[in-house]
GUSE-52449 format. One record per residue (C-alpha): residue in one letter; x, y, z. Coordinates in steps of 0.05 Angstrom, whole numbers, plus 5000, padded with zeros to 4 digits. Layout:
<pts>
AXYZ/...
</pts>
This chain:
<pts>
X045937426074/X052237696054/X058737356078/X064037836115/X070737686108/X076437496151/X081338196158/X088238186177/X092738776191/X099438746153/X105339276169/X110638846134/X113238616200/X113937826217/X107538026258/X102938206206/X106637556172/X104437166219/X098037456223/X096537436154/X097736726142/X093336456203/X087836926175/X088436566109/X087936006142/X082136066170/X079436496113/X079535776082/X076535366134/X070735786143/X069435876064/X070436636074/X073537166038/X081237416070/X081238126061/X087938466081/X088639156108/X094639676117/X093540386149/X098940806130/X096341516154/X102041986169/X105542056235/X104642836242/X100643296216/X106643716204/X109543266153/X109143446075/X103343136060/X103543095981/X109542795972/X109842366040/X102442126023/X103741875959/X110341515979/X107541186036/X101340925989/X105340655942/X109540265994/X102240046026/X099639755956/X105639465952/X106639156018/X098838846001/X100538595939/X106638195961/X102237896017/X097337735975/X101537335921/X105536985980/X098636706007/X096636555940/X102036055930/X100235705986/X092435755983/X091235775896/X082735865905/X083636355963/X079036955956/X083037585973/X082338305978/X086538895991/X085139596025/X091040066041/X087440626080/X089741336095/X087041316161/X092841036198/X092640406232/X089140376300/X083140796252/X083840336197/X082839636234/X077739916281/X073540146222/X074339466189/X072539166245/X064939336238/X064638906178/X069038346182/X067537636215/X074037666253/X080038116256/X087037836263/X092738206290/X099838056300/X103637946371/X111538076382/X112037586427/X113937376505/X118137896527/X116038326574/X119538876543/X116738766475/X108338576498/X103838606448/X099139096500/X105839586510/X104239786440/X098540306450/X096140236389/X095339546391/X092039486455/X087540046432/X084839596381/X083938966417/X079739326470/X075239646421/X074139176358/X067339076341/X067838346319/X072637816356/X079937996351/X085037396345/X091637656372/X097737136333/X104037076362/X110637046309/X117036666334/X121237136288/X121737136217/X123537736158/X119338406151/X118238816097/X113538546071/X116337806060/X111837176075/X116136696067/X117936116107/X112735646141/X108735936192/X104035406209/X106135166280/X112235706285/X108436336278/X102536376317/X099535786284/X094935176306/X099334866357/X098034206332/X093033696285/X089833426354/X090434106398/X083734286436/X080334926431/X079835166496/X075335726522/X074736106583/X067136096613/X066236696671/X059036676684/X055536016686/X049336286702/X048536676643/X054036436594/X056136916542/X052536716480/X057936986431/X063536776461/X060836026465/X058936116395/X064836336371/X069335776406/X063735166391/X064735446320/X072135426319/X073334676349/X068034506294/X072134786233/X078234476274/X074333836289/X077333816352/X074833766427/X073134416460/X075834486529/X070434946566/X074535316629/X071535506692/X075435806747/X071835676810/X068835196868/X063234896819/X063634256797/X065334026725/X056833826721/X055734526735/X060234716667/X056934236636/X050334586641/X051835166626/X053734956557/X048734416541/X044134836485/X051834916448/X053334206454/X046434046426/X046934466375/X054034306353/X053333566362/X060333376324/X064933776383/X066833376437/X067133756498/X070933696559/X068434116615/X073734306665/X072334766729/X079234916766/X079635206834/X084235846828/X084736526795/X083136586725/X089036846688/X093736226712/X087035706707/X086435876635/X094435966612/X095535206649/X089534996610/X092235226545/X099435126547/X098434696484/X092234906458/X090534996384/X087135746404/X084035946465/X077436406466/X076536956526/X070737536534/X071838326542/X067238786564/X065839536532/X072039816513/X076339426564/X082538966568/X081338646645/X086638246674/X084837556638/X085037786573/X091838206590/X095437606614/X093137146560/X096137566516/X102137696544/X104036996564/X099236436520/X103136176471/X097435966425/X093236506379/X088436846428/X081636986407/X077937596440/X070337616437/X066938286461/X060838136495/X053538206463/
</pts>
């Protein structure tokens, strides 16, 4: 069975940054391939497009290259591949998407003026990937194209050695099986506790089973199961206030309220799993 990578998008911006160096991060825990992407398709069709093209894919292959030997300095064995498409970017990563493990995409950060949804493209993307999307916030930083600077903890990284993995379970009576998946799998590769998150009346039993053929078949995750009285969006954001990542479903082409707030507000790196 052939292996698909982990894909970030890179724009040169602290954001891409950021997002780069978590994806190569967990490129490396998970024994996967990083492959980095950059759509640079033109603006408007009424642009020269000879001249403009060619500029703008030399400043692509060049943005990807610089990435790439930052990471390497940091991650030597690190498996890494570059694409600089000409389809622009919410084309680009969406297309990717269909054959990478996870796609990781950088946030701007907590002001309401500068959310990571107001950006349409952005939002576009996270509502439509076709494999889990993990949204990583940057704390600042330098753009074009520069790396630099340690973005483990300060950059949308793992909030800490002994953080949880926490993950936001709707339905108990029919738990979504990727989205359980994906979060037993990422507290495994963390080896950390998995915080399972149920807003509503049941009890913490009823969590429990909901998730016992997971914990069975991920034996080495400890698991906390936590059902809060209250609405979802505040349930899960109190729940992951320090959390190493926290994991939340979509539906078909949607963003629903959860998911929007997360996003806006978590501080951690958000991971979005569209639902089988």
């Amino acid at each position: 069975m052939t292996l698909l990578p982990v894909t970030a998008g890179v724009d040169g911006s602290a954001e891409g940054s950021a997002a780069a160096h978590w994806a190569a991060e967990e490129a490396v825990r998970r024994g996967l391939r990083l492959r980095l992407v950059h759509g640079w398709g033109l603006a408007s069709p009424l642009e020269p497009v000879v001249d403009r093209a060619s500029d703008e894919q030399r400043r692509a292959q060049r943005l990807l290259r610089e990435a790439q030997d930052t990471l390497l300095e940091r991650h030597p064995r690190l498996n890494v591949s570059l694409e600089a498409l000409a389809d622009g970017p919410r084309t680009a990563l969406l297309d990717v998407s269909h054959d990478s493990e996870l796609l990781v995409l950088g946030s701007r950060g907590l002001s309401p003026l500068a959310g990571f949804l107001l950006g349409s493209v952005s939002g576009h993307i996270v509502g439509n990937t076709a494999c889990p999307v993990v949204v990583v916030r940057s704390s600042g930083g330098t753009a074009n194209g520069d790396l630099g600077g340690d973005t483990g903890g300060d950059a949308g990284g793992d909030a800490g050695g002994d953080a949880e993995v926490v993950v936001g379970l709707k339905h108990l009576d029919q738990p979504d099986e990727a989205l359980l998946e994906f979060a037993f799998t990422a507290a495994a590769g963390r080896r950390v506790p998995l915080r399972v998150v149920h807003a509503g009346e049941e009890h913490d039993t009823a969590v429990g089973a909901a998730v016992a053929r997971w914990r069975a078949a991920h034996p080495q995750v400890v698991v906390v199961e936590t059902a809060v009285a209250g609405s979802a969006s505040p349930v899960l954001l109190a729940a992951a206030a320090d959390a190493a990542l926290v994991v939340v479903g979509r539906g078909r082409s949607r963003v629903g309220p959860v998911v929007h707030g997360l996003l806006h507000h978590a501080h951690s790196p958000v991971a979005v799993v569209p639902h089988t």
